[in-house]
NUZA-592149 format. One record per residue (C-alpha): residue in one letter; x, y, z. Coordinates in steps of 0.02 Angstrom, whole numbers. Example, Ala and Ser with C-alpha at 12.3 -4.5 7.8 and 13.67 -1.06 7.14 Angstrom:
2
+------+--------+--------+--------+
| code |   east |  north |     up |
+------+--------+--------+--------+
|    A |    615 |   -225 |    390 |
|    S |    684 |    -53 |    357 |
+------+--------+--------+--------+
This chain:
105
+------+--------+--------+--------+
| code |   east |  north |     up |
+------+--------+--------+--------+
|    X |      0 |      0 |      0 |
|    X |     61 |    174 |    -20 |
|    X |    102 |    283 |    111 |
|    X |     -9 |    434 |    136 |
|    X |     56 |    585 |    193 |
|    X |    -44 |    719 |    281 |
|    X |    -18 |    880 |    328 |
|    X |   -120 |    943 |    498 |
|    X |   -211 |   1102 |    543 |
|    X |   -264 |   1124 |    714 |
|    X |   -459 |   1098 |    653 |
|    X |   -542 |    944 |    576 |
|    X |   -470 |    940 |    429 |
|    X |   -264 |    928 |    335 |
|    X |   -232 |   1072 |    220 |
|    X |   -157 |    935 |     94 |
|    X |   -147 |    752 |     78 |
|    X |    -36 |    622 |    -30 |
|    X |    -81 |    494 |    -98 |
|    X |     37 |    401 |   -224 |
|    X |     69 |    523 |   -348 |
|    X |    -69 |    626 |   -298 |
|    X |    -90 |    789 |   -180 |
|    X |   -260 |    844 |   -128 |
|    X |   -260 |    995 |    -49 |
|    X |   -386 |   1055 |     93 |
|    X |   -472 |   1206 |    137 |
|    X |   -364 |   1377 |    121 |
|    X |   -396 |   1543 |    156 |
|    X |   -310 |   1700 |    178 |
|    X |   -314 |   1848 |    339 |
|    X |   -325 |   2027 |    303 |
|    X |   -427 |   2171 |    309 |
|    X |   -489 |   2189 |    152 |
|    X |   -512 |   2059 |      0 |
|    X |   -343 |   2087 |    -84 |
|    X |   -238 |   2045 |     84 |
|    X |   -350 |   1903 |    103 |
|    X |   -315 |   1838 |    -80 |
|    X |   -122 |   1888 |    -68 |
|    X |   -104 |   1775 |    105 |
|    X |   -211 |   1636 |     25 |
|    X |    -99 |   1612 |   -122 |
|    X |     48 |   1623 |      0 |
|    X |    -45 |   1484 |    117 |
|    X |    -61 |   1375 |    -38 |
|    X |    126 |   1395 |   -103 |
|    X |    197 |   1337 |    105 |
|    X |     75 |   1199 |     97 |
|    X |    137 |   1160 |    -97 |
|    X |    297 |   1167 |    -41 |
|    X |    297 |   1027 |     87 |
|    X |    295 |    918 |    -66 |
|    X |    400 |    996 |   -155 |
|    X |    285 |   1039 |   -272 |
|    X |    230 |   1253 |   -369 |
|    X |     66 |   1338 |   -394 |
|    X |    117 |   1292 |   -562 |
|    X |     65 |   1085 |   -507 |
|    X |   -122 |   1130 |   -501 |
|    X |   -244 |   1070 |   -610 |
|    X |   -421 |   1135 |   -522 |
|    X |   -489 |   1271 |   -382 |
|    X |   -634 |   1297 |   -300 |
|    X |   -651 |   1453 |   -261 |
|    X |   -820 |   1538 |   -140 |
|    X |   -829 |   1712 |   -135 |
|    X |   -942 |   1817 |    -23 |
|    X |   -963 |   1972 |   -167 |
|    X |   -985 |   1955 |   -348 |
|    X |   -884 |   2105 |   -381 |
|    X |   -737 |   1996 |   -309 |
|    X |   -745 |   1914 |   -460 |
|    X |   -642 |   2020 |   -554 |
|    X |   -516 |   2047 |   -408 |
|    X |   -492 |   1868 |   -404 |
|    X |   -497 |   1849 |   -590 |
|    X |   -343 |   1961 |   -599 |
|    X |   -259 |   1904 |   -468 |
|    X |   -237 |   1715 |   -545 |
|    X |   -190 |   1805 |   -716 |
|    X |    -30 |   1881 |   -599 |
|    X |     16 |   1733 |   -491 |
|    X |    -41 |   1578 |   -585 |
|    X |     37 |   1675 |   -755 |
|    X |     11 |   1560 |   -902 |
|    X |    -49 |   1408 |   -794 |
|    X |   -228 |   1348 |   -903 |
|    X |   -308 |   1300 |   -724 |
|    X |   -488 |   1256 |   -691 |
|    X |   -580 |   1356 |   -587 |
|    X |   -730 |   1329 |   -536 |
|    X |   -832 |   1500 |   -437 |
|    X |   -965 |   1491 |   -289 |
|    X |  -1051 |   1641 |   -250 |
|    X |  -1097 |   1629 |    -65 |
|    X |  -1179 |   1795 |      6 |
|    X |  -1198 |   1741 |    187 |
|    X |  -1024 |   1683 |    172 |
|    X |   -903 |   1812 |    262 |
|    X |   -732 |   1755 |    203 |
|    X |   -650 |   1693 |     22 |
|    X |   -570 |   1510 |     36 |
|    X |   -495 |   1418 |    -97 |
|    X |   -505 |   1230 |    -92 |
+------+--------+--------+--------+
């Protein structure tokens, strides 16, 4: 069997998880004041967690991504132009009013 690697958060779930050749990463989410810090800290979140298998942004394939305002959109939009450059990622976008904070998963 293969091993399985997991790395822990202090809640009830691992921010990432191998498995073979795979990496599945968890729930992440950025701190900040405003959407832009929260987004910046999130991508940062996602290259530590990345790194611990010595694995890039550039090694996704898919995000989820739940937003709280629709005008986020285009803040996010841009935002994955400048750090994910060239990278043809799938996205997929969850518009969650009552929500009060942008994850990535």
């Amino acid at each position: 069997m293969t091993e399985v690697k997991r790395i822990p958060t202090p809640f009830s779930y691992s921010s990432a998880v191998a498995a073979g050749d795979f990496v599945f990463l968890g729930l992440h989410r950025g701190f900040g004041d405003d959407f832009t810090t929260q987004l910046d800290d999130t991508f940062s979140n996602l290259k530590k967690t990345l790194a611990e298998f010595d694995l890039t942004l550039a090694h996704l394939v898919k995000v989820n991504v739940w937003l709280k305002h629709i005008e986020d959109v285009r803040v996010t939009n841009s935002a994955f132009a400048t750090t994910l450059k060239k990278i043809n990622i799938r996205q997929e976008w969850v518009l969650l009013q009552s929500l009060s904070m942008m994850i990535v998963s």
